[in-house]
C-alpha positions in Angstrom: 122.2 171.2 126.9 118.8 170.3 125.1 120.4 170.0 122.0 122.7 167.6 123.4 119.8 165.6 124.6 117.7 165.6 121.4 121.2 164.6 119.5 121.9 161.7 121.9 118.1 160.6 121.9 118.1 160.5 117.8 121.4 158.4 118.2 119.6 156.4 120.4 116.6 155.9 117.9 118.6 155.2 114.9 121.1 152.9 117.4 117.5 150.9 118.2 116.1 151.3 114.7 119.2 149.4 113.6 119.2 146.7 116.0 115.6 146.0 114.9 116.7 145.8 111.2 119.5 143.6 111.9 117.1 141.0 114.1 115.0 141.1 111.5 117.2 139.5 108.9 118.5 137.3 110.9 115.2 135.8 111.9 114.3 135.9 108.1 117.2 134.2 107.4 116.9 131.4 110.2 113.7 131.1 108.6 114.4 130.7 105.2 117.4 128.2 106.2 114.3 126.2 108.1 112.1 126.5 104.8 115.2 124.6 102.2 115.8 122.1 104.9 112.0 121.2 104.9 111.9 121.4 101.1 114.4 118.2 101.4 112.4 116.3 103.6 111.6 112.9 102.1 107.7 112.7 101.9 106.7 116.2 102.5 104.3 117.2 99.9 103.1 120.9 100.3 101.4 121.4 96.9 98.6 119.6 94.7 99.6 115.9 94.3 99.7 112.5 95.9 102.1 110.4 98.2 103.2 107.1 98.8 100.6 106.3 101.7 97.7 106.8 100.0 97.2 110.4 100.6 96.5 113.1 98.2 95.9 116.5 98.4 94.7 119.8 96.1 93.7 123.0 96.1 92.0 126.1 94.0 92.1 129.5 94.3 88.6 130.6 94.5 87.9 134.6 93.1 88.6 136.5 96.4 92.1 137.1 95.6 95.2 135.4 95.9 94.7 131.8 97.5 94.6 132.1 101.2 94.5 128.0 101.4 97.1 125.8 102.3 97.8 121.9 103.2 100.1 119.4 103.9 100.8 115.7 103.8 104.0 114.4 106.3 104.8 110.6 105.6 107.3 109.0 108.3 106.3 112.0 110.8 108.8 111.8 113.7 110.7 109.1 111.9 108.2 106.5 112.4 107.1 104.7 109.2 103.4 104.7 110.9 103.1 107.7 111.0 101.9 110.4 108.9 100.8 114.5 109.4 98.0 116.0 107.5 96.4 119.5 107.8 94.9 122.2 106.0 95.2 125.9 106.5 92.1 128.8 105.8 94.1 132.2 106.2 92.0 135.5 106.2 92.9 139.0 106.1 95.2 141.0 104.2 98.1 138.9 105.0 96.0 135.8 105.5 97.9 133.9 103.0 100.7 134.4 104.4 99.8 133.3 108.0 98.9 129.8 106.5 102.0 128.7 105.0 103.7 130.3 107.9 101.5 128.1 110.0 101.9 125.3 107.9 105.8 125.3 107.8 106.4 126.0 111.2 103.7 124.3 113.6 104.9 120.2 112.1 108.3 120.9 113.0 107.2 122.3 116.5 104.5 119.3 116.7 108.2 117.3 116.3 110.4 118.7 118.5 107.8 118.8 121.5 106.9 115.3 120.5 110.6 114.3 120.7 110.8 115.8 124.5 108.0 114.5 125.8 108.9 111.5 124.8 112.2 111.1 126.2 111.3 112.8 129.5 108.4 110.5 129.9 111.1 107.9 129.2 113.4 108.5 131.7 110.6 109.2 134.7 109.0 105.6 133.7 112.5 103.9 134.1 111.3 101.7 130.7 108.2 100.7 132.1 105.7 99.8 129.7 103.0 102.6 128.7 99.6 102.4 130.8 96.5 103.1 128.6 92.9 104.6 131.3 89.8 104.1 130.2 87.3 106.8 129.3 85.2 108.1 126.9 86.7 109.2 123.4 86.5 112.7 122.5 86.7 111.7 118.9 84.2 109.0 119.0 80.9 109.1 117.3 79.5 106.3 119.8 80.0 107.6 123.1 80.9 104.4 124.4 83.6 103.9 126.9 87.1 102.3 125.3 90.8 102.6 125.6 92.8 105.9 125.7 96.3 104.9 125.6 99.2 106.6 126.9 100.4 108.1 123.1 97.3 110.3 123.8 98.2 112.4 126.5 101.7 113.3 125.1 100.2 114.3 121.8 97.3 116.1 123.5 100.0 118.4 125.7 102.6 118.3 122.6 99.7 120.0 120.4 98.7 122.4 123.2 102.0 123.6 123.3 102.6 123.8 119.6 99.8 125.8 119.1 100.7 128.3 121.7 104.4 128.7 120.7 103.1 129.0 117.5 100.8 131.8 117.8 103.9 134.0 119.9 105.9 133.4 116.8 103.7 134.9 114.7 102.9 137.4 117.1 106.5 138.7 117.1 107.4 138.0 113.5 109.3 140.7 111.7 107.6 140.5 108.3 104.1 139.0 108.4 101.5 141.3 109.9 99.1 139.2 112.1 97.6 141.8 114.1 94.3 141.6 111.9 95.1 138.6 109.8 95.0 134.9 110.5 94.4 131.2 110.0 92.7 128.7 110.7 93.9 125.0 111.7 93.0 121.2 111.5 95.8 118.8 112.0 96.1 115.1 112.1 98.7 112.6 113.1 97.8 109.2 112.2 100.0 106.9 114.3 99.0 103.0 113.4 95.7 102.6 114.0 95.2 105.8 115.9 94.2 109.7 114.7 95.3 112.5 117.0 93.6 115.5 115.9 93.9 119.4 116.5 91.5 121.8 115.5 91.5 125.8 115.6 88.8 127.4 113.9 86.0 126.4 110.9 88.0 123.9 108.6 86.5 120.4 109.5 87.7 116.7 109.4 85.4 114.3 108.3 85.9 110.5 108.5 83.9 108.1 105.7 83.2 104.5 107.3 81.1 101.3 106.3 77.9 101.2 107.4 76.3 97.7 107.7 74.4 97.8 104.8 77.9 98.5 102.9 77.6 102.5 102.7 79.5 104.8 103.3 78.2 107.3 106.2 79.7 110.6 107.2 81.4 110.5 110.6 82.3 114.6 111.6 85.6 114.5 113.8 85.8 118.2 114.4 83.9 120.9 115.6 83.6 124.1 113.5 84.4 126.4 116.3 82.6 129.8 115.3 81.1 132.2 117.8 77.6 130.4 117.4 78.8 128.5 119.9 77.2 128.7 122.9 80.6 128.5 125.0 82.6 129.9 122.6 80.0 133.5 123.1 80.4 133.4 126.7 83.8 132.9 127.0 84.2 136.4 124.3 82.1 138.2 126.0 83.5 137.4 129.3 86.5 139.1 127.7 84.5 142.2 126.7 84.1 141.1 123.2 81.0 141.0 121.0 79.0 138.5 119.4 76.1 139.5 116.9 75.1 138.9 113.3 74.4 141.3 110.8 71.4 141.8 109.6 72.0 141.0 106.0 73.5 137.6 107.0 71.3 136.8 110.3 72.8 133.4 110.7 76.8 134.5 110.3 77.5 135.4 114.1 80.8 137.0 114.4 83.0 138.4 116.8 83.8 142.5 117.1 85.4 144.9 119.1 83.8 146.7 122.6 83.8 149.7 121.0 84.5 149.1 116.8 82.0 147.6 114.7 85.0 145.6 113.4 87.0 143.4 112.5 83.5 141.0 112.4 85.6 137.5 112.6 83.3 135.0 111.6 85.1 132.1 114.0 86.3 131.9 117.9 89.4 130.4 117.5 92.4 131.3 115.5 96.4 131.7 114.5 97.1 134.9 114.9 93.8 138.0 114.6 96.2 139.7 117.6 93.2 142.8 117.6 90.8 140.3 119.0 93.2 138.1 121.2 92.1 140.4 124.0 89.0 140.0 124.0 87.9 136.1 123.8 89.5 135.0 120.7 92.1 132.0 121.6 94.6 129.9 119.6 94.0 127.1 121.8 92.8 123.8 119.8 90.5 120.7 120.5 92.4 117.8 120.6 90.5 114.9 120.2 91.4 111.1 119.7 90.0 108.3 117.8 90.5 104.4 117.0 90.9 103.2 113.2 87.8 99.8 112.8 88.0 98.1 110.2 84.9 100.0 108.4 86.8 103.1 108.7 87.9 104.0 104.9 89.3 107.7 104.7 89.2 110.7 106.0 89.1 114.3 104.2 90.1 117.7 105.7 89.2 120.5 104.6 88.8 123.9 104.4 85.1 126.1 104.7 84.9 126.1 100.8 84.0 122.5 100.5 81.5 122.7 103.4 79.8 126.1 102.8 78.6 124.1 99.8 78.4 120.4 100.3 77.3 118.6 103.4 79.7 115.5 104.9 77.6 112.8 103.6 78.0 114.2 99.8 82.0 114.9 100.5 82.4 111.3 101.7 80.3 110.0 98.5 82.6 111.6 96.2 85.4 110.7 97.6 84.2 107.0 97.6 83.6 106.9 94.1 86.3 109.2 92.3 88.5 106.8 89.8 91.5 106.8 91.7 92.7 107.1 95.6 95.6 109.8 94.0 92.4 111.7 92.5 89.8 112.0 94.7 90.8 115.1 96.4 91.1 116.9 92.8 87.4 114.8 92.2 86.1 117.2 95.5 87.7 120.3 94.8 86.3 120.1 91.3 82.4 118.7 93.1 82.9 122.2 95.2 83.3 124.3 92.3 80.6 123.1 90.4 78.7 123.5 94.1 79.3 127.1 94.1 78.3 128.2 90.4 75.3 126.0 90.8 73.8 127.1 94.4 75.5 130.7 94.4 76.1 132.3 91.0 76.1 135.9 91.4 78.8 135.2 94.9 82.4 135.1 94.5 83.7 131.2 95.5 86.0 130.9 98.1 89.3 129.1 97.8 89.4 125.2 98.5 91.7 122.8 99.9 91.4 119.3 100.6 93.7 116.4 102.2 92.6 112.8 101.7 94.3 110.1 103.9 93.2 106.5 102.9 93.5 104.4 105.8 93.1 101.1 104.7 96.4 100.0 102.0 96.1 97.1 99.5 93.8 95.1 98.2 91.1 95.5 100.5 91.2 99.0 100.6 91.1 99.0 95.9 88.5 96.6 96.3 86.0 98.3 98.7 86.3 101.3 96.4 85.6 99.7 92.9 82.3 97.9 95.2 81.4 101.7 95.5 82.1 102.6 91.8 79.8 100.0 91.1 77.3 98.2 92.2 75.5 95.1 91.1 71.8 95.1 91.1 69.5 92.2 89.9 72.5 90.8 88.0 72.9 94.4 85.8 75.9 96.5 86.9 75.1 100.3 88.1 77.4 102.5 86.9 77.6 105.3 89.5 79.2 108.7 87.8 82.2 110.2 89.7 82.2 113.5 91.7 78.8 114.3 90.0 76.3 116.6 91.7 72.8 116.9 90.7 70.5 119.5 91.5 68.1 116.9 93.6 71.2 116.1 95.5 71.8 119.7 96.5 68.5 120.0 97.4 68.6 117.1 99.6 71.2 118.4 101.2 70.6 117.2 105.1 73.6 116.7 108.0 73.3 113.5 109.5 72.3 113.3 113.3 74.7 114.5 115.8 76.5 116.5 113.0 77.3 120.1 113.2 74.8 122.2 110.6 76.7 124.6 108.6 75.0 128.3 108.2 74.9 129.7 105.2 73.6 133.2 104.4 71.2 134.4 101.4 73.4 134.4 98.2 70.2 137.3 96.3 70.5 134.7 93.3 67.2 135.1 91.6 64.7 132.8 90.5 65.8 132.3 87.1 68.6 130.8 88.4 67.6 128.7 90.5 65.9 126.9 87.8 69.1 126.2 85.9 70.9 122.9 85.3 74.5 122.6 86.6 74.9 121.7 82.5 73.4 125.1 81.6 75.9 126.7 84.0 79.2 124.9 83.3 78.3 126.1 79.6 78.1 129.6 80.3 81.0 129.9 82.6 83.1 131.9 80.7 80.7 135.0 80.6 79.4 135.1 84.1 81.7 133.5 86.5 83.6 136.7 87.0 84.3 137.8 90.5 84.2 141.4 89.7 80.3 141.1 88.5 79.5 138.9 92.0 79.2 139.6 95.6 81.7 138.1 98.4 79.5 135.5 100.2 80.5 134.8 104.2 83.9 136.7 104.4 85.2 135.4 107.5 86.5 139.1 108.1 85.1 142.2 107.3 86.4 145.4 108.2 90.2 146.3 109.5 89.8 148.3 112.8 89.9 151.9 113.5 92.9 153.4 114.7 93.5 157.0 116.2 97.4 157.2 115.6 100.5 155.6 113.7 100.7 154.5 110.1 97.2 152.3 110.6 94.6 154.1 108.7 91.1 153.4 108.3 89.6 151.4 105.7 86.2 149.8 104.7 87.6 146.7 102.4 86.6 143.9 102.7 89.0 141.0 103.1 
């Protein structure tokens, strides 16, 4: 009799083993049917490049590893010639590359068809009536003055909250990708006319450059980095028995860990995936906020904690301003960043870059602003300004505007030699010491895979 029962329960096993095979393929088929159709969408660009709209985008891989970045520019989102979807993706983890362009692939066409059904059942209850815009105070407004919050708002604000949280089963339950200590991060926008919709999970950051009166261009932060440093962001972890605490070696890195595990040591609140901390106070619900295109309002960049562990938002915005070309300017910061890093941090290992540029202004106005950037008359001589250069007295006057979020950084051990060297000096040495195996990894934003007492999990100390 107990043979019969062990032969039936290893039929059973193999039966189940089987079916889990078989679903398997079949989701990676559905997905890989889902991936050529979006390869074929007019006006998708997923790689370095430019569109139509005036909106480039480009990326480097940094020496971490393989490049964990991703990005994407949408033109005619939801078929509406208006519209356009940008975002940028920071995975981390072993599989954190992954997780991106899983992210990136999958959470438009979600943003789409939740889009699509809101819109036609908010259609049918209004009978055709004519959208009603209430007035309140803009989350994505750097004025805090009361104005219009119209009706397009509120379906975009419950389409992203469901996106996101469809988006993070998915990738719970995925066949393939392992998420349970890898992630991404998110910051999405959907420019609709004259109106931004953002959604932010995470540390990447959208910044906006606008007119000032006296013809500049300030930095105008649209997102929050959303790391544990947060005030709310810490109680709401450790409500959920998590842990918040900075090592001691990098005092001003909080991060999140385990009740009992001095890991995994996530260095944000929010994320795609990280399923060992989603227990425990880590969410992948994102800040949507809203704001109204002026007039001054030029561009706006996203992009991923590479750019901003190195440059501030009113030095992103200037090189944005005065790189040669609109279809160029995200290659111009990219480039800025890199020179950034080999400058400030020498002996660390850079992290990998993305950046989206949208250009919000089209035609002449918008060439003709930029070139009054580029240069500038003064006393009847002409200025030239150089493009996407960084000086050393620039880096050192690196200071956030009021009411923007500070960015942490933690001590790189370069020594004082080299601080004392020209970015010249260090662009001409680049092929002998740039090498990530003679540097350090600076701010990883996860450190060490959990513990485990059982199953094929085994215990490692690599960092990530």
């Amino acid at each position: 009799m107990g043979s019969c029962l062990s032969c039936e329960e290893q039929e059973r096993s193999h039966s189940g083993r089987k079916d889990r095979k078989r679903e398997a393929r079949e989701a990676l088929a559905a997905e890989a049917r889902h991936d050529q159709r979006l390869a074929l969408v007019t006006g998708r660009i997923c790689s370095n490049g430019a569109s139509n709209s005036a909106a480039c985008l480009f990326t480097q891989q940094g020496r971490k590893g393989v490049n964990q970045d991703a990005m994407i520019v949408w033109e005619s989102f939801c078929s509406r010639k208006d519209t356009t979807f940008c975002g940028v993706f920071d995975g981390h983890g072993p599989y954190g590359h992954l997780v991106a362009r899983r992210v990136r692939d999958s959470l438009p066409s979600k943003l789409l068809a939740y889009w699509q059904e809101a819109t036609e059942s908010k259609n049918l209850s209004d009978g055709g009536e004519s959208e009603k815009a209430e007035e309140q105070v803009l989350p994505g407004s750097d004025s805090g003055e009361e104005a219009q919050e119209p009706e397009m708002f509120k379906v975009w604000k419950e389409t992203h909250l469901k996106s996101y949280k469809v988006m993070d089963k998915d990738l719970r339950v995925h066949p393939i990708i392992d998420c349970f200590c890898s992630g991404t991060t998110a910051v999405t926008l959907i420019k609709q006319g004259d109106e931004l919709v953002l959604g932010n999970v995470g540390d990447s950051r959208a910044v906006m450059g606008s007119r000032a009166d006296d013809n500049s261009i300030r930095a105008v932060q649209l997102t929050v980095d959303l790391k544990p440093n947060l005030p709310e962001e810490a109680e709401r972890i450790r409500q959920c028995k998590g842990r918040v605490f900075a090592l001691h070696d990098e005092p001003e890195v909080a991060r999140v860990w385990l009740p009992h595990d001095n890991s995994p040591g996530l260095a944000m609140a929010r994320a795609f995936g990280d399923f060992c901390l989603k227990d425990f106070g880590v969410i992948a619900v994102p800040e949507v906020s809203y704001y109204r295109i002026t007039e001054r309002d030029q561009f706006v960049v996203l992009a991923t904690d590479g750019v901003w562990d190195v440059l501030s938002n009113e030095e992103v915005v200037k090189i944005v301003a005065t790189a040669p070309t609109k279809t160029t300017s995200a290659r111009s910061l990219v480039e800025s960043a890199v020179r950034a890093w080999r400058l400030k941090y020498p002996t660390s290992k850079m992290d990998d870059c993305a950046v989206v540029c949208l250009y919000l202004n089209k035609g002449k106005d918008a060439t003709a602003t930029q070139e009054a950037v580029v240069k500038k008359k003064v006393s009847g001589q002409e200025e030239e300004i150089v493009v996407a250069e960084i000086t050393e007295d620039d880096l050192k006057q690196q200071q956030p505007p009021s009411g923007m979020i500070k960015l942490h950084h933690c001590r790189s051990g370069r020594s004082e030699a080299s601080k004392s060297r020209s970015l010249k000096e260090c662009l001409a040495t680049d092929e002998n010491e740039w090498s990530a195996l003679d540097g350090v990894t600076r701010v990883n934003s996860l450190l060490h895979l959990p513990r485990f007492l059982g199953g094929d999990k085994t215990t490692t100390k690599k960092k990530h």
